[in-house]
C-alpha positions in Angstrom: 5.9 -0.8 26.9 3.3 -2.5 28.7 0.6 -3.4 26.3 -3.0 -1.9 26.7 -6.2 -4.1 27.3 -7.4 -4.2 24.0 -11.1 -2.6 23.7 -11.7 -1.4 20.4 -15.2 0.2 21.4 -13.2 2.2 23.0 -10.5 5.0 23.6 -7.7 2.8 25.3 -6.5 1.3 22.2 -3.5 3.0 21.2 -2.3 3.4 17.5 1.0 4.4 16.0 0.9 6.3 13.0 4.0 6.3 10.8 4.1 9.0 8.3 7.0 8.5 5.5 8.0 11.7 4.1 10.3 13.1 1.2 10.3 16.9 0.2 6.4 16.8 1.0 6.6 20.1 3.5 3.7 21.4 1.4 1.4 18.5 2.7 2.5 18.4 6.5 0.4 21.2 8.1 -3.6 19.8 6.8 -2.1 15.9 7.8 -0.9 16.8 11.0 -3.0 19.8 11.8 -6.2 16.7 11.0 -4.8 14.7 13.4 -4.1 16.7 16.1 -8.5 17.1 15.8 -9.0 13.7 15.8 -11.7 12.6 19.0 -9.6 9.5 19.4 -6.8 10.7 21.1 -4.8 7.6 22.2 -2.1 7.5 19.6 1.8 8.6 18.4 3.2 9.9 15.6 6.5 8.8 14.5 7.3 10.7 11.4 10.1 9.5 8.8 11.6 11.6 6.3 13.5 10.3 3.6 16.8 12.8 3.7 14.4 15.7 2.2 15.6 18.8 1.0 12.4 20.8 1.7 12.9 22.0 5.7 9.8 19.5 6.3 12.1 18.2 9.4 12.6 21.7 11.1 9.1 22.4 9.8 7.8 19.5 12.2 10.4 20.4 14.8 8.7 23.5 15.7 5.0 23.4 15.3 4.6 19.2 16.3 6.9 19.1 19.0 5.5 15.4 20.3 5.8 13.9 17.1 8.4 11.2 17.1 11.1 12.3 13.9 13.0 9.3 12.7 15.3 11.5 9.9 17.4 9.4 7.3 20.3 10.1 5.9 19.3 8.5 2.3 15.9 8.2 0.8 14.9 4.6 1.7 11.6 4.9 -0.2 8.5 3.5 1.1 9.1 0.6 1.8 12.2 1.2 3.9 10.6 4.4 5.4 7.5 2.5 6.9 9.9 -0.4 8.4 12.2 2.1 9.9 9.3 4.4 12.0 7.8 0.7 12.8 11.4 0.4 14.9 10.1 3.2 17.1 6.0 1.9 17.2 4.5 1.1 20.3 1.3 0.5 19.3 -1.5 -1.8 19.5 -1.9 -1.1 16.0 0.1 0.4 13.3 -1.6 2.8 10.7 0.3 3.5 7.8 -0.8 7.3 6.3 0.4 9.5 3.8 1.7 13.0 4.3 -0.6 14.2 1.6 -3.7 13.2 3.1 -6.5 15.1 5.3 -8.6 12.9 8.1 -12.0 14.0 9.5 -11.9 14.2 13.3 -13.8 10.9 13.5 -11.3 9.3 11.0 -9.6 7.4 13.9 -12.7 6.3 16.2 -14.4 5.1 13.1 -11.2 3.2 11.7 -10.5 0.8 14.7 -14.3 -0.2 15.1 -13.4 -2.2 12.2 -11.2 -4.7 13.9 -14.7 -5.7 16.1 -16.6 -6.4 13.3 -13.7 -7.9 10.4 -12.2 -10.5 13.4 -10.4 -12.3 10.6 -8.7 -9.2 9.0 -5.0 -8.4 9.0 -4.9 -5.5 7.1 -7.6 -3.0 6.3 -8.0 0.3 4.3 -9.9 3.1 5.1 -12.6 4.9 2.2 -10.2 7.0 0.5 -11.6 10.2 -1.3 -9.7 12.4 -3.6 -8.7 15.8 -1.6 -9.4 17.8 -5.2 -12.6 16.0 -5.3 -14.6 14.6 -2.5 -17.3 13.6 -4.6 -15.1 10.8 -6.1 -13.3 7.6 -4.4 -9.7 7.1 -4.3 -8.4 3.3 -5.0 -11.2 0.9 -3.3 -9.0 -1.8 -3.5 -7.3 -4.0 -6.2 -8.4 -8.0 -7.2 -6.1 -10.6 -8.6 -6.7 -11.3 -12.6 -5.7 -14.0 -14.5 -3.7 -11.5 -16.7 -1.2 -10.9 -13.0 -2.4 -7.2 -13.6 -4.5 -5.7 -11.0 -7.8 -4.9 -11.4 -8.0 -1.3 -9.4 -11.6 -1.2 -8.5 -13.2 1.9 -7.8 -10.9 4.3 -9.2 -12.0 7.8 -9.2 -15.9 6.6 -9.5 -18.6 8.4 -8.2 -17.8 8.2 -3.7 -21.8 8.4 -3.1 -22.5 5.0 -4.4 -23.7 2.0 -2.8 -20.9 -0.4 -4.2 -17.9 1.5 -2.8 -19.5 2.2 0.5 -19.9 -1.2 1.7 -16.6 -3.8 3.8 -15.1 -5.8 0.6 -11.8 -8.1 0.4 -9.3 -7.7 -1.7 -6.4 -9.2 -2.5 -4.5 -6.2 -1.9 -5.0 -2.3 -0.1 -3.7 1.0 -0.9 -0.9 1.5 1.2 -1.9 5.2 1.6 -4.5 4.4 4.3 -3.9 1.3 5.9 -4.3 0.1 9.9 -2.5 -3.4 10.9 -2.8 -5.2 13.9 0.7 -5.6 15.4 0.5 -8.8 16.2 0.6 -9.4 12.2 3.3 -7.6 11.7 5.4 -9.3 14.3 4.2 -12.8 12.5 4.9 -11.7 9.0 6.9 -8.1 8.6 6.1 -5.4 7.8 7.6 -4.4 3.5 10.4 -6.0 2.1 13.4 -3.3 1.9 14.1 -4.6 -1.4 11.1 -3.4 -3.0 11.7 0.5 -2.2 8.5 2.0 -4.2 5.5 0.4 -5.7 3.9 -3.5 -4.5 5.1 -3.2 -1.5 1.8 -3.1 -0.3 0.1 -6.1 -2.3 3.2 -8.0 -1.6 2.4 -7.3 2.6 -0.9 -8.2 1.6 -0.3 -11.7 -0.1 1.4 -12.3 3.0 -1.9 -11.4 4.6 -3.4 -14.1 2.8 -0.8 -16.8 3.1 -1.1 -15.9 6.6 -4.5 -17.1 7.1 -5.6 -13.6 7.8 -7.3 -11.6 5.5 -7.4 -8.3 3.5 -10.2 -5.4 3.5 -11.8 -2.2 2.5 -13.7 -0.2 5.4 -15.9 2.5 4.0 -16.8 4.0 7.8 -13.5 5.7 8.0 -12.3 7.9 5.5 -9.6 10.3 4.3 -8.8 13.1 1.7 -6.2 11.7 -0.4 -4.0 14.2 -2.8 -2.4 10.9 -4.8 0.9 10.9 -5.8 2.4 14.0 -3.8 5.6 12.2 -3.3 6.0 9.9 -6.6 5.1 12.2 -9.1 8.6 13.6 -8.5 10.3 10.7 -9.6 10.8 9.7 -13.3 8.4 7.5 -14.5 10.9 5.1 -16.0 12.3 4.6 -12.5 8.9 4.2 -10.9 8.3 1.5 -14.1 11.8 -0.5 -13.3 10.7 -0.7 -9.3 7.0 -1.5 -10.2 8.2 -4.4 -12.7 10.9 -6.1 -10.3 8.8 -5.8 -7.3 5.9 -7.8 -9.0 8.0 -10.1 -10.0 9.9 -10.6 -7.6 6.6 -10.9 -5.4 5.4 -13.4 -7.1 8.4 -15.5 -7.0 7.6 -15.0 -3.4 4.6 -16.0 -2.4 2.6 -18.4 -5.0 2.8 -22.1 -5.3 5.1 -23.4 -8.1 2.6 -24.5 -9.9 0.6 -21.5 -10.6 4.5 -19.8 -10.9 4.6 -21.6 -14.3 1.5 -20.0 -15.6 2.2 -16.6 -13.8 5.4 -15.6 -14.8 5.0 -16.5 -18.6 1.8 -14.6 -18.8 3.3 -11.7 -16.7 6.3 -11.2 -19.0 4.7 -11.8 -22.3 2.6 -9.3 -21.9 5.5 -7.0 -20.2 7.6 -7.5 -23.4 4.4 -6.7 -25.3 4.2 -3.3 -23.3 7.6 -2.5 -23.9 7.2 -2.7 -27.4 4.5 -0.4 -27.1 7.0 2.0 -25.2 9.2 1.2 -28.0 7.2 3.2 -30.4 6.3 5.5 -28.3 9.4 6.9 -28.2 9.8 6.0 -24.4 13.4 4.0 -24.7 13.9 4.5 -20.9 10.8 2.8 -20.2 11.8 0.1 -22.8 14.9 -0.8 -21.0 13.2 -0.8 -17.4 11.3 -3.9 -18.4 14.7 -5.6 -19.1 16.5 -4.3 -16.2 13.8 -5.5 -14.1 13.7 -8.7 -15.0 18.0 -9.0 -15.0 17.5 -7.7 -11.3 15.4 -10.6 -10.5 17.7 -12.8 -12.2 20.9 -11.5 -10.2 19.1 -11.4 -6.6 17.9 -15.1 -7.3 18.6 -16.7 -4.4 17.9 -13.9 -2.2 14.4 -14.4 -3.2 14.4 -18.2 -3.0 15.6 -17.5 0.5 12.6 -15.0 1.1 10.1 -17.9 -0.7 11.3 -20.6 1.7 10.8 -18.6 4.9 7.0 -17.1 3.8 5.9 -20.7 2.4 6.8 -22.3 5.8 4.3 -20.7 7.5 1.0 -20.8 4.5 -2.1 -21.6 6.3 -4.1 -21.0 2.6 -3.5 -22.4 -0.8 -3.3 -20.2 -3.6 -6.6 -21.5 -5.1 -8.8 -20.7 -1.6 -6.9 -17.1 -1.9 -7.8 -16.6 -5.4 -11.5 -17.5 -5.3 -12.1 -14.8 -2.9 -10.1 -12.3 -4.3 -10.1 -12.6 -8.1 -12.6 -10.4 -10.5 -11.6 -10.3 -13.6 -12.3 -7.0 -16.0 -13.4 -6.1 -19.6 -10.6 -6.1 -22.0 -10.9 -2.2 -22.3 -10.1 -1.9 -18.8 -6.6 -2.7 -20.0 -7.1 0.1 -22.4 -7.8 2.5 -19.8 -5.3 1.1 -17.6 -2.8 1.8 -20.2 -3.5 5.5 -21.3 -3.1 6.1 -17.7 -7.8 7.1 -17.1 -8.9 4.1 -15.2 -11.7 7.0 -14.0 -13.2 6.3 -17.5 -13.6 2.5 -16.8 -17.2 1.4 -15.7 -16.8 -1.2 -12.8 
């Protein structure tokens, strides 16, 4: 396809938006319906569904007829998902979305006017407000910490104040609402298929970094956001293994050796400390997904090192000019929070 001039101010840019889908049918009609509203109208659909079991294909066979359905025949997650609908983008830009989100008819117009005034980004997420609430934010963004956990700013805080409505960087978005330029994803990828659910999006993002390019929040475009439609169906101890081998395998990835030696003890000290935790919780399942994680990591090795040496040929940014832009580091009893699972109760 013969690329577009690229004028962000105004309509000719054209964006692909790639929807990844699994037994949300319930979701579909207030996404779609939204976007169908939107004021700017120079964009494609290309819808994925991960082998559901829910009719959402013949659902979106019959009232969307010029969406573009890429249907699996296995659920590839969302990882795989996204990098099977970008096969079929043509797009100047590729917005990654959620099937349980709503967008306001300005959603779009207001989204690409970041790319004018954020020349160095690479990857940016839109304001993201709870769809139960309105009145409260969605993730902001997340910083690195020195612990290796996230610090997920924002997080169900009040959406009216002046802190979350304001451009930020972060070290990584929310990859429920997140536009790329495509010329970044043809440098770097898109997700590693290996990571199937959870960090995919941080990992994409670290790439960001690495890239030379850089990573924000843009509070002029927003979107309802239901959280969760699709991975509160899985079991949390699965959703545990893929969360723990992705981060590690991440990091293995993309930081310099000798931050790795820091990192990785840190990270699994405090892992094993967590599973003990589990332990005596009762929660033997996500005990064991700690351990399987890491013996994952250990048998796909050299698949990673493979990975590392391809992404570290093309840094343009040490870790340490990363990091001081996109480290904040919270109270302990964020931890706290983070580990009962009411990171609304932490105070930014």
């Amino acid at each position: 396809m013969k690329k577009t001039k690229q004028n962000l101010k105004g309509n000719s840019l054209f964006i692909s938006i790639i929807i990844v889908n699994w037994n949300g049918k319930k979701w579909l009609k207030n996404c779609l319906d939204s976007l169908e509203k939107q004021t700017h109208k120079n964009f494609e659909i290309i819808f994925v569904d991960n082998a559901s079991t829910d009719d959402s294909i013949a659902f979106v066979k019959k009232r969307y007829p010029k969406v573009t359905i890429v249907q699996n025949t296995s659920n590839r997650g969302f990882a795989g998902g996204n990098n099977d609908g970008l096969k079929f983008a043509k797009g100047d830009y590729i917005l990654l979305l959620n099937n349980d989100t709503w967008s306001p008819p300005d959603f779009l117009k207001n989204f690409i006017k970041a790319f004018d005034e954020l020349p160095k980004a690479g990857c940016i997420q839109s304001k993201m407000v709870l769809l139960r609430d309105p009145q409260k934010t969605d993730l902001v963004g997340a910083y690195w910490t020195d612990s290796s956990f996230l610090y997920y700013y924002g997080f169900g805080k009040d959406a009216n104040l002046p802190q979350y409505n304001k451009p930020m960087p972060f070290f990584t978005n929310k990859g429920a609402s997140v536009m790329i330029p495509r010329k970044i994803i043809d440098k770097i990828g898109l997700f590693d298929d290996d990571f199937w659910l959870y960090y995919e999006e941080t990992d994409f993002c670290h790439r960001v970094w690495l890239a030379g390019y850089e990573c924000w929040y843009w509070p002029k475009a927003v979107v309802h956001h239901a959280g969760g439609g699709t991975s509160i169906r899985f079991d949390n101890s699965l959703i545990q293994f893929h969360n723990f081998k992705n981060k590690l395998m991440s990091f293995l990835k993309n930081f310099e050796t000798k931050n790795l030696l820091t990192i990785i003890p840190v990270y699994i000290i405090l892992n094993i400390f967590l599973s003990i935790v589990w332990l005596l919780q009762g929660k033997t399942k996500h005990f064991a997904a700690l351990y399987q994680s890491i013996w994952w990591n250990i048998v796909h090795y050299n698949q990673t090192m493979r990975k590392r040496k391809k992404i570290q040929s093309w840094r343009k940014k040490s870790d340490d000019e990363i990091v001081r832009l996109t480290k904040k580091n919270p109270r302990f009893n964020y931890y706290l929070y983070l580990l009962k699972g009411d990171l609304e109760q932490y105070k930014d």
